[in-house]
PQR file with spaces between the fields and no chain letter, atoms N, CA, C, O and H, PARSE charges and radii, in Angstrom:
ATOM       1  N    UNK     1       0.834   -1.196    0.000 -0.4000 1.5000
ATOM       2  CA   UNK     1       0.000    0.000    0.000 -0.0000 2.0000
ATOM       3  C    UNK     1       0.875    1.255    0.000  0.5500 1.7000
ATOM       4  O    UNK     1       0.562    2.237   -0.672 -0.5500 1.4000
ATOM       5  N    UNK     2       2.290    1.202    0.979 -0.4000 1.5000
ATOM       6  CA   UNK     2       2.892    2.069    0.979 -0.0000 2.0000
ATOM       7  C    UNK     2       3.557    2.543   -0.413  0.5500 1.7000
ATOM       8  O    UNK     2       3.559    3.740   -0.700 -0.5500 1.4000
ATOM       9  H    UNK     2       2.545    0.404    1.525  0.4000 1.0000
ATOM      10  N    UNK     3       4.153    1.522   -1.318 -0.4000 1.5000
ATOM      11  CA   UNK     3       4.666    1.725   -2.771 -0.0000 2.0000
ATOM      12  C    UNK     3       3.419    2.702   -3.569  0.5500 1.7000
ATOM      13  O    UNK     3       3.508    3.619   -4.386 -0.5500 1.4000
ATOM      14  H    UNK     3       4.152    0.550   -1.085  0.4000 1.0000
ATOM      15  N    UNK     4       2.193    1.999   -2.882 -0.4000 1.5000
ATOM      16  CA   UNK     4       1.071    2.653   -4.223 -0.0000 2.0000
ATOM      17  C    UNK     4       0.854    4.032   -4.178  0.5500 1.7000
ATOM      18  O    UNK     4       0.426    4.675   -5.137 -0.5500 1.4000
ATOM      19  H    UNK     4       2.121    1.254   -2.219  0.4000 1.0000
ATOM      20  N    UNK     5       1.209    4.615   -2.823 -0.4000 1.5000
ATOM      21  CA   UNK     5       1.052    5.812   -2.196 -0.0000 2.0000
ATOM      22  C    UNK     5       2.266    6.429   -3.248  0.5500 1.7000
ATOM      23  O    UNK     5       2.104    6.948   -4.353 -0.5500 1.4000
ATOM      24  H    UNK     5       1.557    4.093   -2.044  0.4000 1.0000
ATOM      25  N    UNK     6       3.356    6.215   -2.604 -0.4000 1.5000
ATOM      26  CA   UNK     6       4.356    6.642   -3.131 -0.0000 2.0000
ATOM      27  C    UNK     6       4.435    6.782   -5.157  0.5500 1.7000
ATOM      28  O    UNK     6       4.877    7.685   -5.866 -0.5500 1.4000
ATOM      29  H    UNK     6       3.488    5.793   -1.707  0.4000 1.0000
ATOM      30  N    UNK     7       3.941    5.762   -5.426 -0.4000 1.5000
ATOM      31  CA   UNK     7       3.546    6.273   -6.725 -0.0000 2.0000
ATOM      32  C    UNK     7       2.680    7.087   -6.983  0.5500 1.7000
ATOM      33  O    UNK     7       2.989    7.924   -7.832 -0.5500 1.4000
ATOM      34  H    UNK     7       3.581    5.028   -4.849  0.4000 1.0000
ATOM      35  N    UNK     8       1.361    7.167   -6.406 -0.4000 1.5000
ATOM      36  CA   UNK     8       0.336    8.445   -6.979 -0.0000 2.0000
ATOM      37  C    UNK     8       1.228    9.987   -6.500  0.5500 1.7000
ATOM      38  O    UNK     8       1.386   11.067   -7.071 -0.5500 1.4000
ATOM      39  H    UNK     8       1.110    6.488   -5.717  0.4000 1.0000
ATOM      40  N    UNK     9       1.696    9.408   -5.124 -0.4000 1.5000
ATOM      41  CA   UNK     9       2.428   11.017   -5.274 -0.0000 2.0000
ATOM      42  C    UNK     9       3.277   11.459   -6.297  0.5500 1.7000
ATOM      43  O    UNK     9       3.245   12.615   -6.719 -0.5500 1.4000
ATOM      44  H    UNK     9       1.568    8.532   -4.660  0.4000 1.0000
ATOM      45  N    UNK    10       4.333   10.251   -6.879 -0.4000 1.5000
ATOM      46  CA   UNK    10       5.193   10.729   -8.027 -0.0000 2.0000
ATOM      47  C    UNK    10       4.590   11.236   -9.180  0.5500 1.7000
ATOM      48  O    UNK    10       4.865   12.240   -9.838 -0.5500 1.4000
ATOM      49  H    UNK    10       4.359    9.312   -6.536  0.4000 1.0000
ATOM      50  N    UNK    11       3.666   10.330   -9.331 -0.4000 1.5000
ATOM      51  CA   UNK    11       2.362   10.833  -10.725 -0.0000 2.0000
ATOM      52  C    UNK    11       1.927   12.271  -10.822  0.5500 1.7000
ATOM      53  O    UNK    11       1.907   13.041  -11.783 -0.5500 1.4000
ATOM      54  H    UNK    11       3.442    9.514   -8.797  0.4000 1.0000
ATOM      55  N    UNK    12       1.472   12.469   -9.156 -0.4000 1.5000
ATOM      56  CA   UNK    12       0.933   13.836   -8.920 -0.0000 2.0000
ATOM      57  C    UNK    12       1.675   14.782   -9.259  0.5500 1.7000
ATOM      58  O    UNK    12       1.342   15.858   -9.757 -0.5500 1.4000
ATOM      59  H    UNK    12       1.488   11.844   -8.375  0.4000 1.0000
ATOM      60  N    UNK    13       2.462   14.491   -9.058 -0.4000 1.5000
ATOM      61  CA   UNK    13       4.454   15.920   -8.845 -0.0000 2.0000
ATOM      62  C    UNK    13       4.506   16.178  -10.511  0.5500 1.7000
ATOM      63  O    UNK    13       4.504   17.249  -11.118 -0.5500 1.4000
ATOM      64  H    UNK    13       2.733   13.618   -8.654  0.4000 1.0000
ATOM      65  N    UNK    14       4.557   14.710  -11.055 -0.4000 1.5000
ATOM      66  CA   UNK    14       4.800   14.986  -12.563 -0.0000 2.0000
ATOM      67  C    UNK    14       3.809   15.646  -13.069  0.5500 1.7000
ATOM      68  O    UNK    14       4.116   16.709  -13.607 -0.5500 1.4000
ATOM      69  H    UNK    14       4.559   13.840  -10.562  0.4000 1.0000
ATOM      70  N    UNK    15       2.077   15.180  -13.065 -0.4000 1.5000
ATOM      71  CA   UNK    15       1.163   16.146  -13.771 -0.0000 2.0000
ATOM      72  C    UNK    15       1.347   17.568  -13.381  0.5500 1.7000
ATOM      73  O    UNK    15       1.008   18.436  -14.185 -0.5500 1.4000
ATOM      74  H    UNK    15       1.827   14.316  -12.628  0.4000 1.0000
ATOM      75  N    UNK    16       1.850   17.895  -12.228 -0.4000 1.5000
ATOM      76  CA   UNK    16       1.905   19.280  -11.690 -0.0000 2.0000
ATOM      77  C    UNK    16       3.017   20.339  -12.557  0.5500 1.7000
ATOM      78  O    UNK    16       2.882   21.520  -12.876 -0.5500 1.4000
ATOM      79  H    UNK    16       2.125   17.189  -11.575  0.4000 1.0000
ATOM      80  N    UNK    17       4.082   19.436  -12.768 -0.4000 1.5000
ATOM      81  CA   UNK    17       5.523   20.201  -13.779 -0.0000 2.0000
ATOM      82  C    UNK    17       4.663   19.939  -15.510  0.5500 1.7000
ATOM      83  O    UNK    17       5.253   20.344  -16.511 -0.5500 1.4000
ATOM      84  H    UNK    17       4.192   18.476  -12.508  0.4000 1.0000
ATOM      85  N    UNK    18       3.827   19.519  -15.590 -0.4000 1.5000
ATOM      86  CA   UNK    18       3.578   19.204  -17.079 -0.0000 2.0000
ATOM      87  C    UNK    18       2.594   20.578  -17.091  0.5500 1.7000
ATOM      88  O    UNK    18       2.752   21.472  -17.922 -0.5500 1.4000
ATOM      89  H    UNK    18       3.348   19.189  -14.777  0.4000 1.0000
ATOM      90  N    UNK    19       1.823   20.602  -16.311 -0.4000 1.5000
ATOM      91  CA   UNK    19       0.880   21.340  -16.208 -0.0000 2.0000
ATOM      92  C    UNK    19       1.443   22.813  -16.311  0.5500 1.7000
ATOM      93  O    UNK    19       0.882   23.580  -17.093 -0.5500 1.4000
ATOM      94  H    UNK    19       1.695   19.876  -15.636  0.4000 1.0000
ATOM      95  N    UNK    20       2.630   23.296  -15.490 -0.4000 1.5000
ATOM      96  CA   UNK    20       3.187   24.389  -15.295 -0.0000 2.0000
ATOM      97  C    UNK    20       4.427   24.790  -16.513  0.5500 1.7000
ATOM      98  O    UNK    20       5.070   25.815  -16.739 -0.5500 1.4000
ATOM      99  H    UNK    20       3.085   22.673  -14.855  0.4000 1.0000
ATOM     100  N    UNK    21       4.382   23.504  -17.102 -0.4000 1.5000
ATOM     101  CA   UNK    21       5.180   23.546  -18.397 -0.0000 2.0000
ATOM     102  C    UNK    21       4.194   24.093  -19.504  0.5500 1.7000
ATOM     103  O    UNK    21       4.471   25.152  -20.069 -0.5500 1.4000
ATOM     104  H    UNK    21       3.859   22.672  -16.917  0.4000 1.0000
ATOM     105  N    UNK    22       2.805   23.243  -19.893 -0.4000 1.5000
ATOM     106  CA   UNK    22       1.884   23.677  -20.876 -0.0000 2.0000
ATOM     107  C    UNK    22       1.738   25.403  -20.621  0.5500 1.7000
ATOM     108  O    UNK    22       1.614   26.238  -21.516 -0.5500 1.4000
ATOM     109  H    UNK    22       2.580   22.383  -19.435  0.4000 1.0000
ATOM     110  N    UNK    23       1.804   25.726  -18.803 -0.4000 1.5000
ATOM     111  CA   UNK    23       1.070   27.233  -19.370 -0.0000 2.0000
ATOM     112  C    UNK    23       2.426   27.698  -19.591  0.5500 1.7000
ATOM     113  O    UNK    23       2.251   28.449  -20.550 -0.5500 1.4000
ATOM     114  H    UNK    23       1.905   25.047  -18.076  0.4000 1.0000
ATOM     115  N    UNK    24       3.576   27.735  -19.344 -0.4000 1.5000
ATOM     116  CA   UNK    24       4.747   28.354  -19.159 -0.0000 2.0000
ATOM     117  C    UNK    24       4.619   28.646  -21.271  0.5500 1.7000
ATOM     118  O    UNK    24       4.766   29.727  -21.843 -0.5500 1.4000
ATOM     119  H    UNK    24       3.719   27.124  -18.565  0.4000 1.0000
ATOM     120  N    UNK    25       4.329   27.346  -21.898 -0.4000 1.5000
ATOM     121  CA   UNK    25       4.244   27.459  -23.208 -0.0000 2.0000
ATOM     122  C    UNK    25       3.653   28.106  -24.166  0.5500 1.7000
ATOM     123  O    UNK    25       4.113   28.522  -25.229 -0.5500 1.4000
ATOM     124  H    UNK    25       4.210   26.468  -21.434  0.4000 1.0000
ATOM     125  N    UNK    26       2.208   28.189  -23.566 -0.4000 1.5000
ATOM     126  CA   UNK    26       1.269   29.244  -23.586 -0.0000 2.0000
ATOM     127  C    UNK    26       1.563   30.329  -23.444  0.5500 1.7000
ATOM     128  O    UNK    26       2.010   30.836  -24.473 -0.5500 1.4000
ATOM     129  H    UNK    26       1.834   27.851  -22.702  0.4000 1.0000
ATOM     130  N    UNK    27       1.516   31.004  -22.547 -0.4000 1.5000
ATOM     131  CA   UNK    27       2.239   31.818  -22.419 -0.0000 2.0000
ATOM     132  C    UNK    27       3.247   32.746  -23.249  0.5500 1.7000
ATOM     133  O    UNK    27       3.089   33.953  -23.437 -0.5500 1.4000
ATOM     134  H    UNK    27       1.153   30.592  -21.712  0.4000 1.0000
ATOM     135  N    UNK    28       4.098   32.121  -23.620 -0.4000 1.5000
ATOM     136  CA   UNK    28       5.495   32.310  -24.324 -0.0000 2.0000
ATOM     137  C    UNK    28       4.649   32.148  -25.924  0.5500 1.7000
ATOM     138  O    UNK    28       4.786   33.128  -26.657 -0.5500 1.4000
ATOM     139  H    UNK    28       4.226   31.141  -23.468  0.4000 1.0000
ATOM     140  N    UNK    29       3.900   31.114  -26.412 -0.4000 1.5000
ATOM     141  CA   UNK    29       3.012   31.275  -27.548 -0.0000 2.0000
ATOM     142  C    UNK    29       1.993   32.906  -27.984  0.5500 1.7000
ATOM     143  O    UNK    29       1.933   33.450  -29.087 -0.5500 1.4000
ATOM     144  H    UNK    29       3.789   30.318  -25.817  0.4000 1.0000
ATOM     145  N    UNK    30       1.487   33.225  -27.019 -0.4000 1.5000
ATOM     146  CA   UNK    30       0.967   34.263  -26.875 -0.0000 2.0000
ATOM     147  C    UNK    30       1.705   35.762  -27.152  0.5500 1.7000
ATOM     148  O    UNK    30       1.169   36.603  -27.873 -0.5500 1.4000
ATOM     149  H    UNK    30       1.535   32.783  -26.124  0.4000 1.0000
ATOM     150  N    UNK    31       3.179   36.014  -26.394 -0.4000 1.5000
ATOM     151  CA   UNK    31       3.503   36.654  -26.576 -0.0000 2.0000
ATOM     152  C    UNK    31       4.013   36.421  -28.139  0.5500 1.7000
ATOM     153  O    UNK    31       3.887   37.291  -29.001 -0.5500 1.4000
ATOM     154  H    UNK    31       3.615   35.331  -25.808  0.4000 1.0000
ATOM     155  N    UNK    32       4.455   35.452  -28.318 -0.4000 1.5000
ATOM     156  CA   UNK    32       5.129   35.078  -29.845 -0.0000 2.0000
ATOM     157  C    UNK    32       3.874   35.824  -30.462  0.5500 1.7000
ATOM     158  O    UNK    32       4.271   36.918  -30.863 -0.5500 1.4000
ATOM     159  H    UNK    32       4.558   34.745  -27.618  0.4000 1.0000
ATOM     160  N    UNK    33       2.271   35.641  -30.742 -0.4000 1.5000
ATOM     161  CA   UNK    33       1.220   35.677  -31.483 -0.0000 2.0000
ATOM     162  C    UNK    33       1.347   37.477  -31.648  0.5500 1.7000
ATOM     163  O    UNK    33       1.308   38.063  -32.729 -0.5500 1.4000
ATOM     164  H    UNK    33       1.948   34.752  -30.416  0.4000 1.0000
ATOM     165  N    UNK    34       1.506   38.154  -30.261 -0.4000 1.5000
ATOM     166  CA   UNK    34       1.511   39.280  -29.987 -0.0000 2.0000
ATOM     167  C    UNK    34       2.505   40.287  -31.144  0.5500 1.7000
ATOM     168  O    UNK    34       2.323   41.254  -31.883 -0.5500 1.4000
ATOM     169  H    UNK    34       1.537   37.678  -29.382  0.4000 1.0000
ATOM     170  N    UNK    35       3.495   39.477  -30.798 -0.4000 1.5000
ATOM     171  CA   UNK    35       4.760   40.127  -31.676 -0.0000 2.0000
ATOM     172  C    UNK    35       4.974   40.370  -33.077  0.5500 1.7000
ATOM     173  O    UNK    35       5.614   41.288  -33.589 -0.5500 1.4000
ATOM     174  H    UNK    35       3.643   38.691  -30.197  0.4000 1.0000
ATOM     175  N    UNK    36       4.196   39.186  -33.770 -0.4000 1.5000
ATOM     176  CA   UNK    36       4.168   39.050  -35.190 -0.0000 2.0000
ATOM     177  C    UNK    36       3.112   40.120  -35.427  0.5500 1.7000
ATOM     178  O    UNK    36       3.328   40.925  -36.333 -0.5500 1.4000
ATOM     179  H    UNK    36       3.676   38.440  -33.354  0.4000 1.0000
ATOM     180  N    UNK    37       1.590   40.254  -34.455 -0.4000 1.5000
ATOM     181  CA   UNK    37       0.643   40.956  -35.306 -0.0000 2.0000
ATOM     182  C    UNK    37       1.334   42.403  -35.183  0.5500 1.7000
ATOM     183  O    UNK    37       0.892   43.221  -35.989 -0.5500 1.4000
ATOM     184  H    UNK    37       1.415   39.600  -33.719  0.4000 1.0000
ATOM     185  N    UNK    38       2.290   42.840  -34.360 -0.4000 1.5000
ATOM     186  CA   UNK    38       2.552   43.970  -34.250 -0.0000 2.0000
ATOM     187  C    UNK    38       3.672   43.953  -35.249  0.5500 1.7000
ATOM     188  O    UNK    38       3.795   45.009  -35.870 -0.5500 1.4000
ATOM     189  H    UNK    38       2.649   42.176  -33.704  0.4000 1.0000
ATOM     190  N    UNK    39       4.181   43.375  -35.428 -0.4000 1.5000
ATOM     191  CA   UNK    39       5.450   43.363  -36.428 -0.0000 2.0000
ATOM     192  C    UNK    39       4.463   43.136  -38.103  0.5500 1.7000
ATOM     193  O    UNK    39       5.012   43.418  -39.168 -0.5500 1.4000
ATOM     194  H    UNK    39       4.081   42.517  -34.924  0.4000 1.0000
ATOM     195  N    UNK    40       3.313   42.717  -38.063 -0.4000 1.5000
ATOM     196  CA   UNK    40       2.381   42.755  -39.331 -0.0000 2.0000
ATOM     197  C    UNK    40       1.529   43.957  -39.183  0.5500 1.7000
ATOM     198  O    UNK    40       0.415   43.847  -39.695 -0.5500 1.4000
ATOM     199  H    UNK    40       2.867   42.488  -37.198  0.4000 1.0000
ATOM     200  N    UNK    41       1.818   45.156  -38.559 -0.4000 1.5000
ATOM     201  CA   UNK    41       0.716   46.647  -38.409 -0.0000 2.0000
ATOM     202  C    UNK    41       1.750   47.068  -38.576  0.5500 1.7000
ATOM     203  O    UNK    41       1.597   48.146  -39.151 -0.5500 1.4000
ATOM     204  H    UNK    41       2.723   45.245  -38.142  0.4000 1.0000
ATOM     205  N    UNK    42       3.235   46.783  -38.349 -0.4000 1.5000
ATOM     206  CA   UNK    42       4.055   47.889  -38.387 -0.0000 2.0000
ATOM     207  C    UNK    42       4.755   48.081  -40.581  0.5500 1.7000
ATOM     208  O    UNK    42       5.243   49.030  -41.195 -0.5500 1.4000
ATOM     209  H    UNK    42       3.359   45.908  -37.882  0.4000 1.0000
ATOM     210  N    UNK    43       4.487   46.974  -40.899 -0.4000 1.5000
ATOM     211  CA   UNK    43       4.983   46.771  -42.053 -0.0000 2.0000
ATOM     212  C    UNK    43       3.970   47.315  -42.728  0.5500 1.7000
ATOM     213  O    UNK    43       4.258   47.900  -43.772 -0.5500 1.4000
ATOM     214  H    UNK    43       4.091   46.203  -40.401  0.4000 1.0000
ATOM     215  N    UNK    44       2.390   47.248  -42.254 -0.4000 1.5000
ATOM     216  CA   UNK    44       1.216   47.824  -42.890 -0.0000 2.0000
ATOM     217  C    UNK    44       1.765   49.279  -42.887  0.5500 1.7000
ATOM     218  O    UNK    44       2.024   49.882  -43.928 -0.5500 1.4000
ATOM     219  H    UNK    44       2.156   46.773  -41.406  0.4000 1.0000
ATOM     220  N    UNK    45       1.903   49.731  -41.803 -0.4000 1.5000
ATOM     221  CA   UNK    45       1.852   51.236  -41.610 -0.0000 2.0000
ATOM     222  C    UNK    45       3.400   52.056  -42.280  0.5500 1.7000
ATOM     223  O    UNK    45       3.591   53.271  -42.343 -0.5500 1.4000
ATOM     224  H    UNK    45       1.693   49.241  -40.957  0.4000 1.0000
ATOM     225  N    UNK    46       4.228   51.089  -42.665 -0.4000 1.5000
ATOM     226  CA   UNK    46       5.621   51.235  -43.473 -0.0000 2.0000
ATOM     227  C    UNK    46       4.932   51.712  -45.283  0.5500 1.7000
ATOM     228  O    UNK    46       5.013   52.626  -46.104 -0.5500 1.4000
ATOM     229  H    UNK    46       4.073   50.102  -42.614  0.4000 1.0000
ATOM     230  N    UNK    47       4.262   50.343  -45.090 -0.4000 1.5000
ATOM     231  CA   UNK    47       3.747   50.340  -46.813 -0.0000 2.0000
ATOM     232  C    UNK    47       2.657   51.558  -46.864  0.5500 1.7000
ATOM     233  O    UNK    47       2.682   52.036  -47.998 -0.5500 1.4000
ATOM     234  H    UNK    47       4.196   49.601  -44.423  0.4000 1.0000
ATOM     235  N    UNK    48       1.924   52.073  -46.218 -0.4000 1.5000
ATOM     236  CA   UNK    48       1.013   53.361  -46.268 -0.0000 2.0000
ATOM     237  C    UNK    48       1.576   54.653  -46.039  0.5500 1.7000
ATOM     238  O    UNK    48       1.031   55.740  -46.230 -0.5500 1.4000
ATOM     239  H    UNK    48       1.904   51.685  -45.296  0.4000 1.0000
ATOM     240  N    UNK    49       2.794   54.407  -45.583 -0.4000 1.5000
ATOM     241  CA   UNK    49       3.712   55.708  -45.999 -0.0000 2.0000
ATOM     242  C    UNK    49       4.401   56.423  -47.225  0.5500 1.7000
ATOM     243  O    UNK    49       4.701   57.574  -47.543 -0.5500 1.4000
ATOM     244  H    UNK    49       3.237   53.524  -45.428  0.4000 1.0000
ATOM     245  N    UNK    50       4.541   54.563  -47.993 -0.4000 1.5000
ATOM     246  CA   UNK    50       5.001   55.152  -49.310 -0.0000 2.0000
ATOM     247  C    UNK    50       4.327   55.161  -49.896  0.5500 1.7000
ATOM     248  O    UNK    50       4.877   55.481  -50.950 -0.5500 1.4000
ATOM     249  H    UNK    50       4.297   53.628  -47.734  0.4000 1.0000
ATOM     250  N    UNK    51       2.942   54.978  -50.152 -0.4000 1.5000
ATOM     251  CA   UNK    51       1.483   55.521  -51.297 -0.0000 2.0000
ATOM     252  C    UNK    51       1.962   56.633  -51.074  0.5500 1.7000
ATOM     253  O    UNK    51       2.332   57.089  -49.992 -0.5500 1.4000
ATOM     254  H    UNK    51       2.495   54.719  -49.296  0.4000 1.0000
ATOM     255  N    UNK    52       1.976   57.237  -52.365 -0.4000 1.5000
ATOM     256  CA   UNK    52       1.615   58.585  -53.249 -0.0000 2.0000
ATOM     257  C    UNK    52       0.161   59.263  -51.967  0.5500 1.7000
ATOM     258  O    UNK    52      -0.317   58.336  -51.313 -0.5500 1.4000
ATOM     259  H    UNK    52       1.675   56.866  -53.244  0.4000 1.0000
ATOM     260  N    UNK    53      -0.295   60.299  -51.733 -0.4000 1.5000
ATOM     261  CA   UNK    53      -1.768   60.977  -51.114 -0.0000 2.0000
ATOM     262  C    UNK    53      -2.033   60.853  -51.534  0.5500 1.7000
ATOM     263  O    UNK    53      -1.537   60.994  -52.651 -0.5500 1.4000
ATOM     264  H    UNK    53       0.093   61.052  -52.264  0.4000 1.0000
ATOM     265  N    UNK    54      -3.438   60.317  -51.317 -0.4000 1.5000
ATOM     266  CA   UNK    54      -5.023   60.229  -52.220 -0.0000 2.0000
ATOM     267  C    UNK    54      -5.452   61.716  -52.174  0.5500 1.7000
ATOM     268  O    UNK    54      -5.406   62.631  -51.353 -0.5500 1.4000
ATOM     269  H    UNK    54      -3.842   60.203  -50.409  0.4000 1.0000
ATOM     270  N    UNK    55      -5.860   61.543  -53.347 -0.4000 1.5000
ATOM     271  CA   UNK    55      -6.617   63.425  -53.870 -0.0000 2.0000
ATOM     272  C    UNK    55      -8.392   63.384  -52.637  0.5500 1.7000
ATOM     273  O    UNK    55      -9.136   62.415  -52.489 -0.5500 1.4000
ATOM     274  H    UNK    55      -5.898   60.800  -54.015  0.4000 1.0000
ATOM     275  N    UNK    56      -8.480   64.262  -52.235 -0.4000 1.5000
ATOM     276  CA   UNK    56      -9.875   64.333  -51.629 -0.0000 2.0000
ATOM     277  C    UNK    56     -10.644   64.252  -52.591  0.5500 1.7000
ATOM     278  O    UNK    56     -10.305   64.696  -53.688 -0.5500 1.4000
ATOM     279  H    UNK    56      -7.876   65.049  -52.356  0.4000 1.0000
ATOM     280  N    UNK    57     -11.930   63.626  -52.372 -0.4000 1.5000
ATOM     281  CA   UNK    57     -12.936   63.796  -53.531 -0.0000 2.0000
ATOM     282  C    UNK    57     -13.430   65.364  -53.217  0.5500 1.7000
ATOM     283  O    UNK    57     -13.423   66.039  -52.188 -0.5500 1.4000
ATOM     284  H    UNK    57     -12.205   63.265  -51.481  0.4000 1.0000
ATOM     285  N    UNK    58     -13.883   65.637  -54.651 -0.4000 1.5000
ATOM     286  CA   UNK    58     -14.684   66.768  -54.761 -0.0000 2.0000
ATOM     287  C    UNK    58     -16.171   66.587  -54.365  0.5500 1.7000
ATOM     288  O    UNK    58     -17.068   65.745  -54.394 -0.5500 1.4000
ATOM     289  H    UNK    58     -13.889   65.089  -55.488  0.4000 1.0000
ATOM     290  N    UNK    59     -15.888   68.009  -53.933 -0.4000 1.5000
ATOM     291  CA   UNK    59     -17.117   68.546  -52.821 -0.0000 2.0000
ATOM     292  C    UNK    59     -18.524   68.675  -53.609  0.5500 1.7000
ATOM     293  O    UNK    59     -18.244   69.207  -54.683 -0.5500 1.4000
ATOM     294  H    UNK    59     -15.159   68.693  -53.909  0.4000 1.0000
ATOM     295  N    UNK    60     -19.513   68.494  -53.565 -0.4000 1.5000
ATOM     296  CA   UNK    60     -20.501   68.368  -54.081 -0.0000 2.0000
ATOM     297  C    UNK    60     -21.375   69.598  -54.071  0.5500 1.7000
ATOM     298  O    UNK    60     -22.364   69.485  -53.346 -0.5500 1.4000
ATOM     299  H    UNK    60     -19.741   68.062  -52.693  0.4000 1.0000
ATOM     300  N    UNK    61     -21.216   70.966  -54.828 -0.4000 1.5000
ATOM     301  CA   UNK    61     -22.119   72.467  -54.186 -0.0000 2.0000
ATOM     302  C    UNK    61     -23.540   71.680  -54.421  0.5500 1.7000
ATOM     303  O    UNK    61     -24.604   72.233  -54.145 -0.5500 1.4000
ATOM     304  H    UNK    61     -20.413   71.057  -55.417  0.4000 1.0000
């Protein structure tokens, strides 16, 4: 009985580091997700600098 103990606790310890590993990954995924969309607005806002100005439309008397 004592071995069986001793195993669910080892089991337990391990789901606990797996668990703190998945969010640790998450985590670190997220910021990755973060970085690209800002690094994909910043290349947007690169490429809308070099368009030529759009003419205003004319005003309608």
């Amino acid at each position: 009985m004592e071995g069986l103990q001793h195993r669910v606790e080892d089991l337990t310890e391990r789901v606990l580091v797996l668990a703190s590993e998945i969010q640790r990954i998450s985590e670190r995924e997220q910021h990755e997700r973060e970085k690209l969309l800002l690094r994909v607005e910043n290349a947007l806002l690169k490429f809308e600098r070099q368009l030529p100005p759009t003419k205003e439309p004319k005003k309608l008397k």
